[in-house]
N, C-alpha and C positions, 0 to 999 in steps of 0.2 A: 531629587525626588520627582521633578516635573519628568525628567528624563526619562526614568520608568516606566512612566504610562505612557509616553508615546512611542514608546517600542510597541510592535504590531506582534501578534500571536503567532505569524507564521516566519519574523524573524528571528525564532526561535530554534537552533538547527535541531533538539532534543523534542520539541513538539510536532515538529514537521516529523523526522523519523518518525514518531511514534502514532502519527495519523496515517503515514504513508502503510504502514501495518494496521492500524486497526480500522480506517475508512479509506480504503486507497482513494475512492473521489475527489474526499477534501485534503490527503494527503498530497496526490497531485497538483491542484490548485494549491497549497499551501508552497510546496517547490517551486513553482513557476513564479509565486510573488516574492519569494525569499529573495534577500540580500545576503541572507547568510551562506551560501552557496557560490560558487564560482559557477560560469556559466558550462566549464568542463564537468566538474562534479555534480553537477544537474543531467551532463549525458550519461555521465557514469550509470548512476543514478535509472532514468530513462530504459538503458540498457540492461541492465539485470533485471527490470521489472518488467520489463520483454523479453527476457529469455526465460526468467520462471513461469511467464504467463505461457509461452509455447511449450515448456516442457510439459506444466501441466495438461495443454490440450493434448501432444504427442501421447503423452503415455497412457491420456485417458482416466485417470488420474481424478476427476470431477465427477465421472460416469459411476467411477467404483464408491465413491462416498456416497451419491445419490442411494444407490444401492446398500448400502450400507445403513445410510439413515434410515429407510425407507423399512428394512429389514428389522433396525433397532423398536419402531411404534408398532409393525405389525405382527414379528415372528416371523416372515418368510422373504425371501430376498426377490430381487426382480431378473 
């Protein structure tokens, strides 16, 4: 029972995923304190979240939802 609670929130590899998606800041921070990770599958890790992050800049990608959004409150696009 004691055991329980002193597991930490981010050694949890199903919470960590799941911040790394819905708040990458504290998803991040949450990876870097895990134990539940190898220090390999933390670059994995690292890595794919740096090349989605470039692809989204390359393709522009951010630009067109802006516009999108922006289009959805006003009726006209940018």
């Amino acid at each position: 029972m004691d055991e329980q609670k002193d597991v930490k929130w981010y050694n949890n590899r199903a919470k960590v995923i799941f911040s790394l998606q819905a708040f990458p800041p504290l998803g991040i921070y949450a990876l870097l304190r895990s134990t539940a990770f190898t220090p390999k599958q933390k670059w994995l890790v690292v890595l794919g979240v740096s090349a989605l992050i470039g692809v989204f800049i390359y393709s522009g990608i951010g630009a067109k939802m802006n516009s999108f959004v922006f289009g959805l409150f006003t009726g006209e696009s940018l």
